[in-house]
DRENVOGU-726603 format. One line per 10 residues: number of its first residue (from 1); for each residue x, y, z of N, C-alpha, C. Coordinates in Angstrom, 2 decimals, decimal comma. Each point is the difference from the previous one (the first is absolute). Layout:
# residues N
NUM) X:Y:Z:X:Y:Z:X:Y:Z ~ ... $
END
This chain:
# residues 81
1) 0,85:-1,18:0,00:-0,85:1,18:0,00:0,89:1,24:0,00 ~ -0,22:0,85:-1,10:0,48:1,40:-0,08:0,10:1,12:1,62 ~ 1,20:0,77:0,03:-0,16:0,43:0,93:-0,58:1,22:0,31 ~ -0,71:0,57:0,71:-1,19:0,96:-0,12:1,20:1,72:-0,51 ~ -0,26:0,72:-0,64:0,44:1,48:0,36:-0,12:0,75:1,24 ~ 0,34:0,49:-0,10:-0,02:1,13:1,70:0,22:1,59:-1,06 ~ -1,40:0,03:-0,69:-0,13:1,56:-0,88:0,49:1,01:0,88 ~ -0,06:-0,18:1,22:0,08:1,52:1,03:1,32:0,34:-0,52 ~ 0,92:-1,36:0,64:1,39:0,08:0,13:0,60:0,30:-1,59 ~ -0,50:-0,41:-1,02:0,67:0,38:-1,47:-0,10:1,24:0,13 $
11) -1,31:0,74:0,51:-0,64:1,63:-0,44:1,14:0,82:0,78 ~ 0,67:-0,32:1,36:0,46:0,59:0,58:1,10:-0,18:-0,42 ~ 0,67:-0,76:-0,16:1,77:-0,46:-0,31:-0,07:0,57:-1,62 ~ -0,44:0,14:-0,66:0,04:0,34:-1,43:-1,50:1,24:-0,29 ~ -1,19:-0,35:-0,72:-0,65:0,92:-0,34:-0,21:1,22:0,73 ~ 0,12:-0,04:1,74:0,21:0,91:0,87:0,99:1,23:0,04 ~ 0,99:-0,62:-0,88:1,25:0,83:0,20:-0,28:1,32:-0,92 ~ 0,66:1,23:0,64:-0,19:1,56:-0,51:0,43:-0,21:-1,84 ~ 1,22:-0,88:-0,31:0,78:-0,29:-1,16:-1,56:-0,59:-0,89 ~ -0,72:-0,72:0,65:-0,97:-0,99:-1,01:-0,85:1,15:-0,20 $
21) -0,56:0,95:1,24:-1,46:0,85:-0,24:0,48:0,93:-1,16 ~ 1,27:0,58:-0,23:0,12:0,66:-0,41:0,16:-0,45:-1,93 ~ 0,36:-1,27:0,10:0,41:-0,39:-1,32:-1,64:-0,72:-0,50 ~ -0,84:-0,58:1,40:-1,89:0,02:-0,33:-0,48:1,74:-0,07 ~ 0,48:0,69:-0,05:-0,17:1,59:-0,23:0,12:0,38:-1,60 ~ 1,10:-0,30:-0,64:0,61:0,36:-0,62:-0,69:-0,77:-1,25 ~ -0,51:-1,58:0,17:-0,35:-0,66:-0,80:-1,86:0,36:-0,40 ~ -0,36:0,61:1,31:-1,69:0,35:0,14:0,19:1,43:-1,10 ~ 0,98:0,74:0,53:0,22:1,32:-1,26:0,14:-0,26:-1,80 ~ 0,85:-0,97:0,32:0,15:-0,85:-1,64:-1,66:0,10:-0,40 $
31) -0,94:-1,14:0,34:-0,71:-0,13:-0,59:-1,51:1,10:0,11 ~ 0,51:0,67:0,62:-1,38:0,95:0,20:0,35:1,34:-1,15 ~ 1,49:0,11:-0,44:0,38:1,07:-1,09:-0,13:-0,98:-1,38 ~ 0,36:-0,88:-0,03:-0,71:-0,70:-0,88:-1,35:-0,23:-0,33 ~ -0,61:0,32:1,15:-1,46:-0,29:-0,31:-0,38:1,26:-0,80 ~ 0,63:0,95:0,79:-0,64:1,31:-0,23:0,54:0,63:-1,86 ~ 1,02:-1,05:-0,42:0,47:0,08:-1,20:-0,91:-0,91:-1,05 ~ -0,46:-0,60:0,39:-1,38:-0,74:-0,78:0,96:-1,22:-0,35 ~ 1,19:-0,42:0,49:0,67:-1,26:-0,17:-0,64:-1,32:0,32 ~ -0,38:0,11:1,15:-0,58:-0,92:0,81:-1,61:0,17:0,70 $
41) -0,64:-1,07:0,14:-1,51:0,62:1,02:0,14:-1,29:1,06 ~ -1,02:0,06:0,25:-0,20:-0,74:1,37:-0,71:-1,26:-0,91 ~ 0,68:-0,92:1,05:-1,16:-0,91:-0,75:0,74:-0,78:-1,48 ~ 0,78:0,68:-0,60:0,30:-0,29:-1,39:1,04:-1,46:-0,10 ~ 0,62:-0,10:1,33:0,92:-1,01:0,12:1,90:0,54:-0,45 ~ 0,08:0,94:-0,24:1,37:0,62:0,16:0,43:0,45:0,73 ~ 1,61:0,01:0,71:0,64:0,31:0,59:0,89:0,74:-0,22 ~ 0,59:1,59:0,98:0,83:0,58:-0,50:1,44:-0,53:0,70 ~ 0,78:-0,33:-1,04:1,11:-1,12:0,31:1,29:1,38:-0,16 ~ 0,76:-0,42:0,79:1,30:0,79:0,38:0,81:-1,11:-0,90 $
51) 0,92:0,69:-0,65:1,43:-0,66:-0,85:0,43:-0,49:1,10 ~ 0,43:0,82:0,50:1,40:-0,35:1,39:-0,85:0,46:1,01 ~ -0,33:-1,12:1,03:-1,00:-0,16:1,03:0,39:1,20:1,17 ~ -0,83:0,18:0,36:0,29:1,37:0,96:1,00:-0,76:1,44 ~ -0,61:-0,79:-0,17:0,63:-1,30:1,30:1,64:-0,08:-0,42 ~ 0,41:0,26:-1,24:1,69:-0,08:-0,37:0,68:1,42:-0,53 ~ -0,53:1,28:0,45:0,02:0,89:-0,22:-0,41:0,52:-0,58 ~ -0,98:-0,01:-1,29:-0,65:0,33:-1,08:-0,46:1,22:0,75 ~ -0,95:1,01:-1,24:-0,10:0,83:0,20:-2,10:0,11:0,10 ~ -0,66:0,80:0,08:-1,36:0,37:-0,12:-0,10:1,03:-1,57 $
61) 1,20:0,38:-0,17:-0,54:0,63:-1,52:-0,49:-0,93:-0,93 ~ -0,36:0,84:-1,06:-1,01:-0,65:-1,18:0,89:-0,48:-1,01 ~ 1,42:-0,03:-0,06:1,16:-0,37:-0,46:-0,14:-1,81:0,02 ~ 0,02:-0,10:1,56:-0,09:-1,51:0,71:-0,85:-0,79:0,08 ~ -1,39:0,94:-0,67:-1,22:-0,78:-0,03:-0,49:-0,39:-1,42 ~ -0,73:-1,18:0,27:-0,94:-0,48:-0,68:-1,49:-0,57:-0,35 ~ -0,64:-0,17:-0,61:-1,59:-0,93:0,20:0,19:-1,30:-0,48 ~ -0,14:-0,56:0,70:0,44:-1,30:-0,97:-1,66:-1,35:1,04 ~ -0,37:-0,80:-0,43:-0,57:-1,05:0,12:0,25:-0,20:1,86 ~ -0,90:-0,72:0,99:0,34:-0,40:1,26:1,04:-1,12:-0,19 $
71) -0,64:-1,05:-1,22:0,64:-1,41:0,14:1,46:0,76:-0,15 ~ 0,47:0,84:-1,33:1,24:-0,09:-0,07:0,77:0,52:1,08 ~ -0,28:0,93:0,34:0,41:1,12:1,45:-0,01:-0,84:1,24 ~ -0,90:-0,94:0,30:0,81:-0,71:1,08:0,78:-1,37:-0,50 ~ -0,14:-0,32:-0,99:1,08:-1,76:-0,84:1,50:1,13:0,25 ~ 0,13:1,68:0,03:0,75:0,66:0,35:1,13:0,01:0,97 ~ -1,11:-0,06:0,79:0,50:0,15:1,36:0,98:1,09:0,75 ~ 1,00:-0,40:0,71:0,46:1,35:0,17:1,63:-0,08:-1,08 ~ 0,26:-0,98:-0,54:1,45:0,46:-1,14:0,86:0,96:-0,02 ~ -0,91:1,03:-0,32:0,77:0,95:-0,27:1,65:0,29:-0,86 $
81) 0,18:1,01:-0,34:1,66:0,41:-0,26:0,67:-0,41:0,36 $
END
């Protein structure tokens, strides 16, 4: 039998951290200027995908971004540069 998660403890040791809110900040800005660019809508199934993941220094400009498909953007993952 699989061993259970402890979500609290991931949220705190990782998604908790000031480094994650800010790079879940940065990624909520991506797609809401995209929205507002008629790139993307809600609902449509696209993702605004960073070249070089913000997680490996990448940047939030529109340089680093892209729309690309969910499937492909997470088969992604974090790679990067």
């Amino acid at each position: 039998m699989p061993k259970k998660r402890d979500y609290k403890k991931e949220y705190a040791d990782y998604h908790g951290t000031p480094e994650q809110k800010k790079n879940r900040a940065a990624r909520n800005t991506a797609r809401r200027e995209a929205m507002a660019d008629g790139t993307v809508s809600r609902g449509d199934g696209k993702e605004v995908d960073h070249k070089k993941p913000l997680s490996k220094g990448g940047s939030n400009a529109k340089s680093n971004r892209r729309v690309v498909s969910r499937k492909t953007n997470r088969k992604k993952g974090t790679k990067g540069k």
